[in-house]
C-alpha positions as a printed Julia matrix, in Angstrom:
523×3 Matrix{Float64}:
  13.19    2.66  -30.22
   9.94    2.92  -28.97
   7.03    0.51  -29.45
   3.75    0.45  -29.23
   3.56   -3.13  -29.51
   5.61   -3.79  -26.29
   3.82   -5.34  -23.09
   5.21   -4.01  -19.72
   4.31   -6.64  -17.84
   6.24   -7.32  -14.63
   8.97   -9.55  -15.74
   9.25   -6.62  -18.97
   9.11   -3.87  -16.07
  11.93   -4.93  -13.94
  14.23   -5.75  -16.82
  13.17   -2.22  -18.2
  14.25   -0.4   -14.48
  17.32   -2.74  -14.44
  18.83   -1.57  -17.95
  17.34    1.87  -16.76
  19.99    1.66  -13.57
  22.8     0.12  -15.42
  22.87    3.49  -17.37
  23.66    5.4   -14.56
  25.57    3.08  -12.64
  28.77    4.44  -11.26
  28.31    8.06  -10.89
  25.64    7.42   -8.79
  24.77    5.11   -5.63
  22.46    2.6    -5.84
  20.03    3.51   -3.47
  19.61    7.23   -5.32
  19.22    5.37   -8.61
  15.44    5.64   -7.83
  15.9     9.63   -7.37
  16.83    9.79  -10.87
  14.76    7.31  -12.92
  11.46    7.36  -11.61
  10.46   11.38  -11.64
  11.53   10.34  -15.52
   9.45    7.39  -15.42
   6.48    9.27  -13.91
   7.11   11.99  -16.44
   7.14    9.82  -19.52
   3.86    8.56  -17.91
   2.4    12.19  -17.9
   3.49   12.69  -21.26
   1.98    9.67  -22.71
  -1.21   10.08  -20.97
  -1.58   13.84  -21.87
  -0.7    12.69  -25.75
  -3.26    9.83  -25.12
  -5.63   12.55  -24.32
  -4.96   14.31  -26.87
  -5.49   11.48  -29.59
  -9.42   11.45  -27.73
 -10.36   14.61  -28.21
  -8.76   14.77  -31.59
 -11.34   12.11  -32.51
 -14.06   14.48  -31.01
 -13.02   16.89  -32.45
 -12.03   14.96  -36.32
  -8.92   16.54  -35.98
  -5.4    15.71  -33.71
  -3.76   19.19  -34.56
  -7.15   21.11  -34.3
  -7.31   19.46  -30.35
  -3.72   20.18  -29.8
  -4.55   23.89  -30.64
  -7.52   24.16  -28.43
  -5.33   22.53  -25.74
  -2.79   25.09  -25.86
  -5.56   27.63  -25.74
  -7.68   26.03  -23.13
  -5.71   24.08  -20.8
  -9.03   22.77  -18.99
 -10.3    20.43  -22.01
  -7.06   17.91  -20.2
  -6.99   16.55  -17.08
  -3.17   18.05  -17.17
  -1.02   20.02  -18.72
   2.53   19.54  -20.29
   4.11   22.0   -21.64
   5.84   21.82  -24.88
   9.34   21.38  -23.96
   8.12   19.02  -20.98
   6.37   16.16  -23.37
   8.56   13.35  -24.5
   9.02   13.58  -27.76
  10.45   17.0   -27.65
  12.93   15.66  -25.08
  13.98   12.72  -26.92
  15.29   15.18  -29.54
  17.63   16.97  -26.87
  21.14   16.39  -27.48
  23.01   19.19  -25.08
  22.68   20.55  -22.29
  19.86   17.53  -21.27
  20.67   18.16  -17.46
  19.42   21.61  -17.64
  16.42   20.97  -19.96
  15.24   17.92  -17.31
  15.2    19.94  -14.38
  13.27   23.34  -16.35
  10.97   20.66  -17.74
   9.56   19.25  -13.99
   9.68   22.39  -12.72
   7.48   23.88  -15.64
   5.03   20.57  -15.14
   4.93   21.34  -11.63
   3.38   25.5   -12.34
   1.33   24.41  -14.48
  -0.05   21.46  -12.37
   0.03   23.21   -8.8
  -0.85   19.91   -6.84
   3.06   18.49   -7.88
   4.74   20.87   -6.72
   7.46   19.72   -4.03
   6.49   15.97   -5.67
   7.87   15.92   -9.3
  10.17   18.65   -9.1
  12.8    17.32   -6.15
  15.23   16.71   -8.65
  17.96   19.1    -9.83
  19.22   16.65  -13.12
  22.11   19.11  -13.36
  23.41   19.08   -9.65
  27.51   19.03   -9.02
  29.83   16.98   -6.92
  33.2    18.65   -5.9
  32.74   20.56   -9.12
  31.73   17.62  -11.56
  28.15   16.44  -12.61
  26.8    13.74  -10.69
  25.15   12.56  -14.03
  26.47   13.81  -17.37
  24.2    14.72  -20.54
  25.94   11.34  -22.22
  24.03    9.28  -19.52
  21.37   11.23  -19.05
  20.5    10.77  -22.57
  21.02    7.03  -22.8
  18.91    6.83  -19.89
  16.57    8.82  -21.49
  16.49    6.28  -24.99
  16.23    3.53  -22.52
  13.13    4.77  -20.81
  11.59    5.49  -24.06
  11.43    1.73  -24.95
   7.69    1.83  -23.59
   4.95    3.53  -23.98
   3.41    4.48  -20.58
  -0.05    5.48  -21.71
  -3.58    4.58  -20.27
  -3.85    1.36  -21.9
  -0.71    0.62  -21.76
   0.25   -0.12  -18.72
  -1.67   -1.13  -15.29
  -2.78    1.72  -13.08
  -0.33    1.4   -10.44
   3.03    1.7   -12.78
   4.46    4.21  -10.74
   4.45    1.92   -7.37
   5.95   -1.36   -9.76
   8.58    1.18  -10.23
   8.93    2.08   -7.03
   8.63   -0.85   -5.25
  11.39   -2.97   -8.26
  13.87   -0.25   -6.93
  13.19   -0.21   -3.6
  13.72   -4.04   -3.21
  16.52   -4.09   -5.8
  18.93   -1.01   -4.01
  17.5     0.18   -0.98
  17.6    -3.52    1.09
  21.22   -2.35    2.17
  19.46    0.39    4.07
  17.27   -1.88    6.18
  14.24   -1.18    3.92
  12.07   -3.36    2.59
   9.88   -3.12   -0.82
   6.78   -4.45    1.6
   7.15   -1.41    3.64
   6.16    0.12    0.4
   3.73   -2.14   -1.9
   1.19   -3.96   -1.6
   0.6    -7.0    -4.61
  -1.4    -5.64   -7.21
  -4.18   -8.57   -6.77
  -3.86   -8.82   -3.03
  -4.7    -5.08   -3.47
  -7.95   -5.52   -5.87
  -8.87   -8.24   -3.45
  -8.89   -5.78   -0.4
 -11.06   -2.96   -2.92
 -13.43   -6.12   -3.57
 -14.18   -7.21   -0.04
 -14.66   -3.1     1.29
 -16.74   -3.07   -2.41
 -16.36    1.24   -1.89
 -19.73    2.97   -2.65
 -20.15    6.34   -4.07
 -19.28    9.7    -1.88
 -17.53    7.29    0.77
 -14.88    8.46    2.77
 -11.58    5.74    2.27
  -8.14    6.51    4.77
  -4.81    4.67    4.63
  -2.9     5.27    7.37
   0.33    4.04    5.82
  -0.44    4.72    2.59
   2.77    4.12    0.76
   2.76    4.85   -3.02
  -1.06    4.97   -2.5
  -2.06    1.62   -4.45
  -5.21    0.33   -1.89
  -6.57    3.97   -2.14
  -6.13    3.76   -6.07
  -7.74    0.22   -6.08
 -10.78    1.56   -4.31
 -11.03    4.69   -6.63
 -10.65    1.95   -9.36
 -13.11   -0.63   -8.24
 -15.73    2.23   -8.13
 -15.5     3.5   -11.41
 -15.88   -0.41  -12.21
 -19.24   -0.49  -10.38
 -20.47    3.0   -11.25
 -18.23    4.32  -14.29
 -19.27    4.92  -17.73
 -16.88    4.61  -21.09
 -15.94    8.64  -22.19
 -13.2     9.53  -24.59
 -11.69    5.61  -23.94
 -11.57    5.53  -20.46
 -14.23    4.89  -17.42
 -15.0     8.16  -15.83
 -17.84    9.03  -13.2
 -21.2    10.55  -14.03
 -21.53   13.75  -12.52
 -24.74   12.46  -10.48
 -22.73    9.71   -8.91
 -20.05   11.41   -5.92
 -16.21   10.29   -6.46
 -14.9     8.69   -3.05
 -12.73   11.15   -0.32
  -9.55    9.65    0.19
  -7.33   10.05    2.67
  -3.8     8.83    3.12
  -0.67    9.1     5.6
   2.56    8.27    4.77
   6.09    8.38    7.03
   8.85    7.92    4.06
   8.5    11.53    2.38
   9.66    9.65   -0.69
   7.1     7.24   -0.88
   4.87   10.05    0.51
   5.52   12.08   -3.08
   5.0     8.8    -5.12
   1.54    8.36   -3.52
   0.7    12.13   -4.47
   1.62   11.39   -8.15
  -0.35    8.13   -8.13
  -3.5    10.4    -6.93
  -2.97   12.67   -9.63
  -2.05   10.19  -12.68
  -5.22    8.93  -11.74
  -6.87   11.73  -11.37
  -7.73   11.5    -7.55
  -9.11   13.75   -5.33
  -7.15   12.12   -2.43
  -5.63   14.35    0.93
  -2.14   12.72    1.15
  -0.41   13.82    4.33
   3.41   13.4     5.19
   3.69   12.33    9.14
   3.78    9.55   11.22
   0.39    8.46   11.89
   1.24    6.43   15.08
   2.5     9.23   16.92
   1.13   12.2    14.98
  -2.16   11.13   12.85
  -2.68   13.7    10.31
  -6.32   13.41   10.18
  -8.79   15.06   13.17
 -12.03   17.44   13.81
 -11.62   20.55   15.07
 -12.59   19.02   19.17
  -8.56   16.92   18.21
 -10.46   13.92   17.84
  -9.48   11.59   15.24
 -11.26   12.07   12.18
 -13.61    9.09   11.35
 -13.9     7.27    7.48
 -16.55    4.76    6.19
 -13.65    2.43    5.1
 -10.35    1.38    6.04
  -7.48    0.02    3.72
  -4.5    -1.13    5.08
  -1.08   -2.59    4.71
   1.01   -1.66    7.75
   4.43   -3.11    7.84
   4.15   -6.1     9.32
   5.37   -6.75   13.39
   7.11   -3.45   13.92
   8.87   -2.51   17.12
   7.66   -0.27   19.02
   8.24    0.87   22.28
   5.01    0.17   24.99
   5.09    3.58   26.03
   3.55    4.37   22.35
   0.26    3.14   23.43
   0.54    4.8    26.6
  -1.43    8.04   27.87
  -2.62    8.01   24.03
  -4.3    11.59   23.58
  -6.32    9.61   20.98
  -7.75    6.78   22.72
  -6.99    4.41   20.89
  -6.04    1.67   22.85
  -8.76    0.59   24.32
  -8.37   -3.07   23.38
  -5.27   -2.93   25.54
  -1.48   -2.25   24.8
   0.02   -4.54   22.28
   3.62   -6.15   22.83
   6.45   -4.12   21.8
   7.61   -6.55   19.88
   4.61   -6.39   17.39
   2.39   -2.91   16.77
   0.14   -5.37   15.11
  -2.69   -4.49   17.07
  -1.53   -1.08   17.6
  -2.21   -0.52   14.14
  -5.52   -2.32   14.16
  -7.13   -0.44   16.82
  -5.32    2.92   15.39
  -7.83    1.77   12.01
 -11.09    0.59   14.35
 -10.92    4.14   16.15
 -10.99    6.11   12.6
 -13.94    4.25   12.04
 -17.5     5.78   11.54
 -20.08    3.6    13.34
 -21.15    1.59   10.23
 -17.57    1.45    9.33
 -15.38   -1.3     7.49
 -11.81   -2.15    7.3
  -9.48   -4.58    5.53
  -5.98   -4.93    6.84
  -2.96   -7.27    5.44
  -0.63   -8.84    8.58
   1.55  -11.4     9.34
  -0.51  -14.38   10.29
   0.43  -14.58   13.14
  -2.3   -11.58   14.26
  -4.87  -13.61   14.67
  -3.35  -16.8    16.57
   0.22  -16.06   18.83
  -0.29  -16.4    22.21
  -3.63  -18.43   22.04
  -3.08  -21.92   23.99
  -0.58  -20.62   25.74
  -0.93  -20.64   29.65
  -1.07  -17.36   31.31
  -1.6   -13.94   29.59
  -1.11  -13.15   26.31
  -0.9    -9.08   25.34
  -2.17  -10.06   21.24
  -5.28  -13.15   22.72
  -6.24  -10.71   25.32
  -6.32   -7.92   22.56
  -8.09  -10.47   20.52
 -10.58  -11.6    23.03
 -12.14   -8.59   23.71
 -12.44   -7.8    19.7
 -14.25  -11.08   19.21
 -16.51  -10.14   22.41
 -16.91   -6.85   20.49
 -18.06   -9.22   17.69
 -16.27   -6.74   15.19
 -14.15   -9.09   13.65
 -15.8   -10.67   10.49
 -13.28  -12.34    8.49
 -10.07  -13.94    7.98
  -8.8   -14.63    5.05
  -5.41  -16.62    4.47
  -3.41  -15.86    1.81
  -1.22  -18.22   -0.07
   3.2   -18.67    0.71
   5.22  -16.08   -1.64
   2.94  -13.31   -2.65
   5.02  -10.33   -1.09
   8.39   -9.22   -1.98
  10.15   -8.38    1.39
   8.82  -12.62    2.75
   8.27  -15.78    1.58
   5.43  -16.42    4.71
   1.7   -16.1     3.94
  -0.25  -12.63    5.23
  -3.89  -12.71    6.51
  -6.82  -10.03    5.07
  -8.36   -9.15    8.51
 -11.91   -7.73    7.61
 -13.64   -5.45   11.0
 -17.1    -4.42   10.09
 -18.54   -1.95   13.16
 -22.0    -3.39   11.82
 -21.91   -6.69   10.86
 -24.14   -8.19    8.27
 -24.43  -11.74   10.19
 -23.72  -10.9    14.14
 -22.02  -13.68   16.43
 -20.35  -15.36   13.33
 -16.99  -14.66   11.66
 -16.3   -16.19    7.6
 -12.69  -17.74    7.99
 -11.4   -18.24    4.22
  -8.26  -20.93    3.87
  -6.85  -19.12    0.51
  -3.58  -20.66    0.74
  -4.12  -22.89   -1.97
  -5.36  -20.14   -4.4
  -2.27  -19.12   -6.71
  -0.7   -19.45   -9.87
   3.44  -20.17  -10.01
   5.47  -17.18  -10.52
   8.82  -15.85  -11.2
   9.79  -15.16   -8.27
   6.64  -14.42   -6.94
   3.59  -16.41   -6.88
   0.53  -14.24   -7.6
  -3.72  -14.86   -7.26
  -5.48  -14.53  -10.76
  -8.54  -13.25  -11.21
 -10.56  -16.61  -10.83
  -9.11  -16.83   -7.51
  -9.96  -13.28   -6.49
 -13.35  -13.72   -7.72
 -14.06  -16.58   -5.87
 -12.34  -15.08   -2.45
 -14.73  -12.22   -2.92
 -17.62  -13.5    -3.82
 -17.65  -16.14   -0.82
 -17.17  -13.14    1.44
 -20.13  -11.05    0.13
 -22.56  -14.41   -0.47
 -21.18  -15.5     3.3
 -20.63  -18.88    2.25
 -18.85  -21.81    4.34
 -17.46  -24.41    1.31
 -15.66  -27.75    2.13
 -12.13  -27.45    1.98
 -11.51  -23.4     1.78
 -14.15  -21.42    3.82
 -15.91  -22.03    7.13
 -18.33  -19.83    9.56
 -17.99  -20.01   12.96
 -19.79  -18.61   16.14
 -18.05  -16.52   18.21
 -18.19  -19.38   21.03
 -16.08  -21.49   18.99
 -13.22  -18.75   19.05
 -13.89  -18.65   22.7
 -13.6   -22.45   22.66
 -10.12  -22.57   20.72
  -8.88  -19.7    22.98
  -9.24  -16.93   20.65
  -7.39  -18.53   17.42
  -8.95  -17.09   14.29
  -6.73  -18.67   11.92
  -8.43  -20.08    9.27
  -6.07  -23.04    8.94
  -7.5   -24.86   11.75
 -10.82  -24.48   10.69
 -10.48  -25.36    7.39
  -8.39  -27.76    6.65
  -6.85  -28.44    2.96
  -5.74  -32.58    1.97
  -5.17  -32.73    5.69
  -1.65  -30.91    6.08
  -1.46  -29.37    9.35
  -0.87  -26.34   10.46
   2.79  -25.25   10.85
   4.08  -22.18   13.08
   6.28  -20.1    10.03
   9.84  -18.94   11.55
   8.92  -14.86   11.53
   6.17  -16.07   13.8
   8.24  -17.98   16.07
  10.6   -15.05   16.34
   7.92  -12.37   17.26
   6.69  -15.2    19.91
  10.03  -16.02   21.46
  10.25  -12.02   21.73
   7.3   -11.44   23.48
   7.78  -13.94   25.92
  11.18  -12.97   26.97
   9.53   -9.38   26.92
   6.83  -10.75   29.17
   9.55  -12.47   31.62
  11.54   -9.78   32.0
   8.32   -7.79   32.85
   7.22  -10.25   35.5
  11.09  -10.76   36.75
  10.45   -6.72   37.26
   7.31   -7.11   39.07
   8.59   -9.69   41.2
  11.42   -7.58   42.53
   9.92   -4.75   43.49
   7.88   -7.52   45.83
  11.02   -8.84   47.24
  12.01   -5.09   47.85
   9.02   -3.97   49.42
   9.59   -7.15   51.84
  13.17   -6.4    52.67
  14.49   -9.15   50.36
  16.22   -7.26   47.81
  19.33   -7.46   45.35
  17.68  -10.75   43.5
  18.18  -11.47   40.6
  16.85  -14.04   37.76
  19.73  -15.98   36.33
């Protein structure tokens, strides 16, 4: 059943997962079907990688058996280990007592690999129900045939397989649950956009605060090996002069938390993944509790969360020293969360809703997110906004912005506002950026060039002038279509200004009290 030949691309992968699920369908509910097929997914992917390794050093060596006995007798010459009874092939064989077998084989993996322990080895495969199986050896073995459709090895898949995987089931099960697969992933391109604009440099320190399954800290760790790698035994892999980068990652969801630990090690990572939630409780700080500072920031935060003012409040941190954002969007909670991790020459690049960098400008009055975004553009840390195209996420059809913050900007005063929204190819049923488009993104950030009909520079007066918008819509405009407000905007909007009213209808009555004039009320 299996194929080298096969292409998993992402049309492949989720029919793949679905047949996958349909296996165990029924004995199991759908949002556990992920508990069950992807530690077998990400061992597959350890055993094809570890027989991938092997076929290298076999041709180092002229010989695949003569490598596979030095293996076993040096376990060092492979980046990891699987034991015999762990690797695919042997597994494939199994006939009885599968259950059993799949739960002694992570668990082995997991002793002889110390960093996935408590990540691959969750998973009893032979756990009881009121004294039945959950999932029988029958199923267990036709799920295992089905998985074995693909090979999972380093060339044959993209890096990030594991959070694909994740994120397919996720959207596919979990949405019952009030989850969403963008609390989770990140597009792979939107991704390798992000690792282009930061452009990571050797021995730099990189933190995610909400890491996820870890793919922006794998693109960066990717996109330097691009820059600085050389080809060894197939793959890129650092010279020992040049200093991999320290990553560092929070995560809230401990599953998600363990996917982003076996992305790190798949890919051979150094990267500190910590469980926690980073608003509340960030993992990362010196020994005087100050928050640990990196040279970049990646981010994809889910998108207008609520939380409640009294987050930002009395902050131990200091982090809010933009101001406190609405509760009805953490937004800029999360952005000045990133800006105070920071070093002084630090970067960032952040995914939002677009509405980040324009709700509440024009409007009369005060505005929590303009007044938060005033004082970043008097700052003048905000370098660039770039608009993404409709349809590139999976939990919304609206657009996102890339918000670039450089502590030390390259052209002071001026912010690069890039109108990408036309940049994508049609897909099924997401549309997606090539690599054209990516390049050219990219390359008019780093060259800092304005260009009629995508990309335009302004001076920080002009924000001033328009109030603090920085969206890059209505600076650049594209076959003359204007600008319209998307509904998730609108909602966060009408939220905040209901929020707002009730906080002036509160401020108002305790005037009418302190004047003897109490008991109103606003109708």
């Amino acid at each position: 059943m299996a194929s080298n030949k096969k292409s998993l691309d992402l049309p492949s992968l989720e029919t793949w997962l679905w047949e996958a699920a349909c296996v165990i369908r029924g004995p199991v509910d759908a949002p556990k079907f992920k508990d069950y097929i992807l530690p077998l997914v990400f061992l597959k992917r350890l055993s094809d990688v570890f027989e991938d390794e092997i076929a290298h050093l076999g041709e180092q060596f002229g010989s695949t058996d003569l490598a596979t006995t030095l293996v076993e007798q040096s376990h060092e010459l492979v980046r990891f280990y699987i034991p015999p009874a762990a690797r695919w092939s042997v597994i494939r064989q199994r006939t009885t007592g599968l259950g059993e077998h799949l739960t002694d084989a992570v668990r082995a993996v997991a002793r002889e690999n110390p960093k996935l322990q408590g990540v691959i080895d969750m998973v009893d495969f032979n756990a009881t129900a009121a004294g039945q199986r959950i999932v029988d050896d029958a199923r267990l073995a036709a799920l295992v045939q089905v998985l074995s459709q693909y090979r999972l090895g380093l060339e044959d898949v993209e890096p990030d397989i594991l959070g694909r995987a994740y994120e397919y089931l996720i959207r596919k099960f979990a949405e019952g649950q009030g989850q969403s697969a963008g609390e989770f992933y990140t597009p792979r391109e939107v991704a390798v956009l992000m690792a282009r604009l930061l452009d990571p440099q050797p021995g730099m320190a990189v933190y995610d605060p909400c890491c996820g399954s870890g793919g922006l800290l794998i693109k960066c760790h990717l996109r330097l090996l691009e820059t600085h790698g050389q080809p060894q035994n197939g793959r890129l892999r650092l010279p020992t002069q040049v200093a991999p980068l320290a990553l560092y990652g929070q995560e809230i969801n401990a599953a998600t938390f363990a996917m982003a630990r076996m992305n790190a090690f798949i890919h051979d990572m150094e990267a500190n993944i910590a469980l926690g939630d980073t608003m509340h409780r960030p993992a990362f700080t010196e020994a005087d509790g100050r928050l640990k500072r990196f040279d970049l920031v990646t981010a994809n935060p889910m998108w207008n969360q609520n939380f409640p003012t009294d987050t930002y409040e009395h902050d131990p941190f200091e982090r809010f020293r933009f101001g406190i954002p609405p509760s009805s969007s953490a937004d800029w909670g999360w952005i000045q969360h990133m800006v105070a991790s920071l070093k002084e020459r630090g970067r960032m690049a952040v995914v939002l809703d677009t509405g980040a960098v324009s709700r509440g400008s024009g409007n009369q009055g005060s505005n929590r997110e303009r007044d938060i975004r005033r004082k970043f553009v008097e700052s003048d840390l905000i370098e660039a906004v770039v608009l993404l195209p409709e349809n590139l996420f999976y939990n919304t059809t609206a657009p996102g912005i890339i918000l670039v913050i450089n502590r030390a900007k390259r052209h002071p005063g001026e912010v690069l506002l890039v109108n990408a929204s036309r940049l994508f190819a049609k897909g099924r049923p997401k549309n997606y950026l090539t690599e054209e488009h990516v390049e050219q993104i990219a390359r008019l950030y780093h060259e800092w060039r304005a260009e009629e009909g995508i990309s335009a520079i302004i001076r920080s007066e002009e924000a001033t002038r328009n109030d603090y918008n920085l969206s890059p819509s209505r600076y650049v405009a594209m076959n003359g279509t204007e600008e319209v407000l998307p509904l998730e905007e609108a909602v966060v909007l009408l939220r905040e200004a209901e929020e707002e009213r009730a906080e002036a209808d509160r401020e108002l009555e305790a005037v009418l009290k302190e004047l003897g004039l109490g008991g109103w009320r606003h109708e």
